[in-house]
N, C-alpha and C positions, 0 to 999 in steps of 0.2 A: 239714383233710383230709377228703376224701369218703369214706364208710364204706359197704361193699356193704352191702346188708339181710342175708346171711348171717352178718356179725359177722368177726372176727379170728382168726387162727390164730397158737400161739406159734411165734416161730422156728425155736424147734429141733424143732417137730416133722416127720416125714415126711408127706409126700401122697403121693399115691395121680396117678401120671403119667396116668388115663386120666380121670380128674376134674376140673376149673377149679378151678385154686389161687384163696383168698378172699385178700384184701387182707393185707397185713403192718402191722402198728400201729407205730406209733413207736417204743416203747417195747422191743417186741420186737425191733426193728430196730436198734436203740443197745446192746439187750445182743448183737448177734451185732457189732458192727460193732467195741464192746469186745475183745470175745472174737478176732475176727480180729486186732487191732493189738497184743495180748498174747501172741500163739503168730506174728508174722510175721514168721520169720525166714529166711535164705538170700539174704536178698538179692531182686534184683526178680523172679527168676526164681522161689523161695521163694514169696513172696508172691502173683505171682499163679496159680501153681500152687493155692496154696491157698486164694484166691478161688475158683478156677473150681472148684473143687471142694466148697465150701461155697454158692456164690448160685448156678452153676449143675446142679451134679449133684445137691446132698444138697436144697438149700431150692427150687430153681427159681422164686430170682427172676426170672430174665431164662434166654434161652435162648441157644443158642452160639453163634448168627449176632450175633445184639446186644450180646453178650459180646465179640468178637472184633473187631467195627466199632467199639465205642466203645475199645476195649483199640489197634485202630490212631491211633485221634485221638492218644491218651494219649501215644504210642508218636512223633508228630509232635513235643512239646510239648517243651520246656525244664523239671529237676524230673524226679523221682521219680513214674516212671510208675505203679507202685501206686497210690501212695496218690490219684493224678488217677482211678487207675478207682474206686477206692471212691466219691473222691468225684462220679462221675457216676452209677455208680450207685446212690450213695444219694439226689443228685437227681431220678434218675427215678423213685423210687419216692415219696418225701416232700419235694420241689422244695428249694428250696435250702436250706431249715432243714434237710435229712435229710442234702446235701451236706456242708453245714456241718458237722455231727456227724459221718456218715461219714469225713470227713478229718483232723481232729482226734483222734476218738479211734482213730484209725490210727498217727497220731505220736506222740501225748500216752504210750503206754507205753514206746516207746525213747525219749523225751523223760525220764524220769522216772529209766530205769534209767542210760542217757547221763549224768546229773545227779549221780547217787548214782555209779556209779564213777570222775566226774570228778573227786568232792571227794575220795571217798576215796585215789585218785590224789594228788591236792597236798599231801594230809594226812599219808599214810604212806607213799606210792610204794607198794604192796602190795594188788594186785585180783587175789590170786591164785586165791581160795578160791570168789569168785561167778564168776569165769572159769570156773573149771572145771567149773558145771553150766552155763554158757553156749556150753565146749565140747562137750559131750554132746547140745547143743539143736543143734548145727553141723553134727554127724554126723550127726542124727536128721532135718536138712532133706534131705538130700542124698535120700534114698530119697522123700520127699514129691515132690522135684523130677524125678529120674527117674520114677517114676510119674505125673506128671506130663506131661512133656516127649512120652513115648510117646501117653498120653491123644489130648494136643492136637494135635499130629501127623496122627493119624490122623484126626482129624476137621475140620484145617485142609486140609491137603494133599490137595487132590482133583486127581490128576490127574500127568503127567509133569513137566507145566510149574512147576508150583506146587513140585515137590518139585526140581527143576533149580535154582528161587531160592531154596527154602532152603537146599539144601550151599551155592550160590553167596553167598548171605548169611554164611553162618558162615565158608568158609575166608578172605574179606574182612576180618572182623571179627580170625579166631584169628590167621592166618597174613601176610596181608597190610595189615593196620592201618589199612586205608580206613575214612575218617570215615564214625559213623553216620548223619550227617544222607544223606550220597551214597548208602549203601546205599539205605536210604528212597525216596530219588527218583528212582532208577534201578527201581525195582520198580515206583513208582506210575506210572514211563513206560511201563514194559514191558505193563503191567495196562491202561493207554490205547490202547498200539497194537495190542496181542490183541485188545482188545474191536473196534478198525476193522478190524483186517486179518486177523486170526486166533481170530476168536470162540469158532469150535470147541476151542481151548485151554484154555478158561473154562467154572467150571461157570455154568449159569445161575442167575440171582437166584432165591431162593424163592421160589416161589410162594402170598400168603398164602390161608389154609382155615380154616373156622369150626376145626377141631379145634387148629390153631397158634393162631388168635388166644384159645386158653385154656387154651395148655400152660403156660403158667410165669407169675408173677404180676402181669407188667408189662405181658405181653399180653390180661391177665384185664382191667386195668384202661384196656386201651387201649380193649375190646372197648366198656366201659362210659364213655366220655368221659371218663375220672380222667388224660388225659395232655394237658391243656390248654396246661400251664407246658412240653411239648416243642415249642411252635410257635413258631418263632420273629417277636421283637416288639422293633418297634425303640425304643420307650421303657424295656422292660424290660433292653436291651441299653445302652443307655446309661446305665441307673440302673446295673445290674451293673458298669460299666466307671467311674463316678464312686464308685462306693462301695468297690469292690476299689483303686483308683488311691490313695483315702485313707487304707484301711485302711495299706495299704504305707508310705505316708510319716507313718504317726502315729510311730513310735520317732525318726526324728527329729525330728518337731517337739516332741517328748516333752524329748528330752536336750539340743537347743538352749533348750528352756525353762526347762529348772533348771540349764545348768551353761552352758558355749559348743560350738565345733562343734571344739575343739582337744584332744580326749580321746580314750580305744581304742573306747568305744562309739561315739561318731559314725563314728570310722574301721572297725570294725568292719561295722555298719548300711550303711554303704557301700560295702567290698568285697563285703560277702556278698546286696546284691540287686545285683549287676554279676554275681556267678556264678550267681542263681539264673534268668539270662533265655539262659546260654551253658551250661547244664547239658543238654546233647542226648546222648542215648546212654547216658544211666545217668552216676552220680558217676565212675566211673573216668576217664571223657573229661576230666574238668576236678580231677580231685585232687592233678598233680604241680604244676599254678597254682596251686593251693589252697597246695600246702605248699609253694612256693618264697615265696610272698607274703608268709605268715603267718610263717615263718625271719627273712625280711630285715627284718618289722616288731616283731623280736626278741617273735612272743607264744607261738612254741614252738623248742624244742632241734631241730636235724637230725632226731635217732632218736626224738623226742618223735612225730613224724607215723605214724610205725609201730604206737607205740601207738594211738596215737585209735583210728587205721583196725583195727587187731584189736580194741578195744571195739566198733566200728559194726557189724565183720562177723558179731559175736558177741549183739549185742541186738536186743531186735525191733525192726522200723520200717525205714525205709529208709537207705541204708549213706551216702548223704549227710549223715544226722546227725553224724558227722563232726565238722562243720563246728562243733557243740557244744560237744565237747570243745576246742576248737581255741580257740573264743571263750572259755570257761570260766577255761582256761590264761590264754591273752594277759592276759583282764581282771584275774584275781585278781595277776598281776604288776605289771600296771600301774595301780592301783586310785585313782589320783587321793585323790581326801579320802576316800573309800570305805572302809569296812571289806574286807579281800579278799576274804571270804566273800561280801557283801553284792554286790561288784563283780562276782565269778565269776557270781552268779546272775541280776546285769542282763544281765552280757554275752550269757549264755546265752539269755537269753528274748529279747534284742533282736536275737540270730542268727537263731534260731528261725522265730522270726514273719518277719521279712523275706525268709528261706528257703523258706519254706511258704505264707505268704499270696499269692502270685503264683500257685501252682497253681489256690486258686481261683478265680479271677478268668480264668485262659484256660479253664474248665471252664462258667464259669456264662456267661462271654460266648458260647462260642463251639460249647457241645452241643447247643443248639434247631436250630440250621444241618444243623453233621454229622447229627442225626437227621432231619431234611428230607429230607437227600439218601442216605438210605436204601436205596432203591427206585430210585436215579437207575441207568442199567446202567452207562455208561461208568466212574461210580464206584467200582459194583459189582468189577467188573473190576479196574480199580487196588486197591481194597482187599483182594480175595481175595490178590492179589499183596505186596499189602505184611503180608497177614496171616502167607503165603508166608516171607517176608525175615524176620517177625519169631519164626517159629518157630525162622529159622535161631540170630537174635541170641537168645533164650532159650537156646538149645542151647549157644552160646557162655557164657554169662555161666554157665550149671549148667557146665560143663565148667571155668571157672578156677574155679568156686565149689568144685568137687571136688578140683579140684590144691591149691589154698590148705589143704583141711583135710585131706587123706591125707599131703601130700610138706611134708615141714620145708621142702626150698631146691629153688631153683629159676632155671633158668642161660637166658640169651639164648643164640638161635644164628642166626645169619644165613645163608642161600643166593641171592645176590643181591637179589632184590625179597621175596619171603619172609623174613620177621620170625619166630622164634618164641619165648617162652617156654617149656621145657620142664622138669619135674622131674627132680629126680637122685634115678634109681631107688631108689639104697641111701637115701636119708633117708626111708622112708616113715616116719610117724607110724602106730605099731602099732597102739594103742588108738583112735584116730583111725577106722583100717579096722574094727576091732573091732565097735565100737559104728555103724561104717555097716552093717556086714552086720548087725548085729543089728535094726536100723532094718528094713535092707532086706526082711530074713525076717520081720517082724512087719508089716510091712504090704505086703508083694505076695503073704505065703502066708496069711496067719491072718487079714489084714485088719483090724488092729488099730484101733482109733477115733486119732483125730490130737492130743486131748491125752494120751491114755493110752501112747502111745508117745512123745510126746514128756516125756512126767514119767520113764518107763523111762529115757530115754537121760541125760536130766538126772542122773537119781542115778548113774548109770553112770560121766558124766563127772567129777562130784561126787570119789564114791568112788577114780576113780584120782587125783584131785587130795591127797585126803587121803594115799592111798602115797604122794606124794611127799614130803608134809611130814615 
């Protein structure tokens, strides 16, 4: 990595927004990317709420145009949009080595915590007690993401137009259950034919100025040639598209090598990079597949899928992990010569990886491009639009994210083409609200720090765990 002559600054420190931020070290940059993957919870909504409030408000890695243009790619992709922004931008900052790390230790801590209450799961059926500061962390996101959701709003939605496609994106998504890929391409049309036929709809592209190209760290470094690895190159692109292609088919040539291809991990390896290329629109597009698949290939109970899914929604990482629990179960049942502990924790990792190593690979192929086209307007335009539609689906996904943790049940109702899920009033979860509004007063009045609020709420939810017992 190239190093300015002024030296490094730690992550966590503040700057000083009328200053040129100095480069982020590695080092610095793995303990924030840690730290992000350990507090990301709420789901994708959660998480990148708390990116953008971490890389671009507090550290100013990146600023909010480049924040929201790469946050669109992400938003295109199959996979757990998170964790593809992290890992873009921890490639723009320290190229693929930084992706690399950025992504990983994104997952690797609901990876871990996933792990731990799946055995303890098999072991005693009883995850009551680390639930219940997992419920507290649940409550505690909800005000992150509101605070959030307002943030980014206001500073995505420029204009009548932009704010027309976000309601228009969310009651799509809440009310009438139009697939997210259609949302998406219906805005990045509308964004196309604004830009030919109704420009004045649109704000225009930024205009770049010495004082931008050294507001935030990626522009410090662009200032200085340190963003070589964003141009796109077609040997680098084919190396990135031979090395990710392999990386993905190593678990099975792994388990056809010690064993054959007629066992749950092979069958495992195989359903789960089938979902990980049809995962568009967040896990919930593809999780009633998930558990009808995984039922009929007897590796969970019916009511078994319920659980998973309240561990996933309840640990850091993104809620696809899931898919961990699910392979953990199946394997440790069906463990072949395996010990089942031994098998739970193949299965587990050879979910994992085939679940997650595809992210990077459509990141490291295909960021040098979308940052190319930057500056292109007709782009411009589509993407404002689609930044538009995606404030709407945030708004969406915080909105079941909050029904899930205030309202116990929750009843379908149909009005011809209108779909809704709605909560039944009288089930709210009392302490559930409790501990949002306590969330909520601690950080939109007193402005509490994001893990010091979030430890509050943890023991909060802790402690009424223990009333119950």
């Amino acid at each position: 990595m190239l190093m300015p002559p002024h030296g490094n600054v730690s992550a966590d420190s503040s700057v000083d927004p009328s200053t040129p931020p100095p480069n982020v070290s590695f080092g610095a940059a793995a303990r924030v990317w840690a730290r992000i993957g350990a507090i990301s919870f709420g789901g994708p909504a959660g998480q990148i709420a708390l990116m953008h409030r971490e890389l671009v408000e507090k550290r100013r890695w990146v600023d909010e145009a480049r924040f929201l243009h790469a946050l669109n790619y992400c938003m295109l992709l199959p996979g757990p949009e998170a964790q593809q922004l992290a890992i873009y931008i921890g490639w723009l900052l320290h190229r693929r080595l930084g992706g690399l790390v950025a992504g990983a230790l994104f997952v690797l801590p609901g990876f871990v915590a996933m792990l731990g209450l799946s055995m303890l799961y098999v072991g005693v059926g009883d995850v009551s007690v680390v639930a219940g500061a997992f419920f507290g962390l649940r409550a505690a996101v909800l005000a992150l993401v509101v605070e959030a959701i307002v943030r980014i709003a206001k500073r995505a939605l420029k204009g009548n137009f932009h704010i027309a496609i976000a309601v228009a994106a969310f009651v799509a998504l809440f009310a009438l259950n139009i697939a997210f890929p259609i949302i998406i391409a219906a805005a990045a049309l509308l964004g196309f034919a604004a830009t030919r036929f109704l420009p004045q709809w649109l704000p225009a592209p930024p205009a770049p100025t010495a004082t931008a190209q050294a507001s935030t760290v990626v522009d410090a470094m662009a200032a200085r040639g340190e963003l070589e690895h964003t141009t796109p190159h077609t040997r680098r692109a084919l190396t990135a598209l031979a090395i990710g292609l392999a990386a993905w088919a190593l678990p099975f040539a792994l388990v056809a090598a010690i064993s054959d291809t007629h066992n749950v991990y092979f069958a495992q390896a195989t359903f789960f990079s089938k979902t990980a290329v049809v995962t568009f629109g967040g896990a919930y597009a593809v999780l009633s597949y998930i558990a009808q698949r995984a039922v009929s290939l007897h590796w969970l109970a019916p009511n078994e899928m319920l659980v998973g899914l309240g561990l996933a929604e309840t640990t850091p990482g993104p809620l696809i992990m899931v898919v961990q629990f699910i392979a953990y179960v199946g394997a440790y049942r069906h463990p072949g010569g395996l010990p089942p502990i031994v098998a739970g924790l193949l299965g587990s990792a050879i979910t994992v990886w085939v679940t997650f190593v595809p992210c990077f690979l459509w990141i490291f192929l295909g960021a040098p491009y979308i940052e190319r086209l930057r500056d292109n307007r007709a782009l411009h335009g589509a993407m404002s639009c689609i930044t538009a539609a995606v404030v709407g689906v945030i708004a969406n996904l915080a909105l079941w994210f909050g029904i899930a943790t205030i309202f116990k049940v929750v009843h379908p109702h149909s009005f011809g083409p209108v779909h809704l899920l709605l909560p039944d009033i009288t089930s709210v979860h009392w302490p559930a609200l409790a501990i949002t509004a306590v969330a909520l007063v601690a950080t939109l009045r007193f402005h509490l720090g994001t893990i010091k609020m979030l430890a509050l709420c943890a023991g909060l939810g802790i402690a009424w765990q223990l009333l119950l017992s």
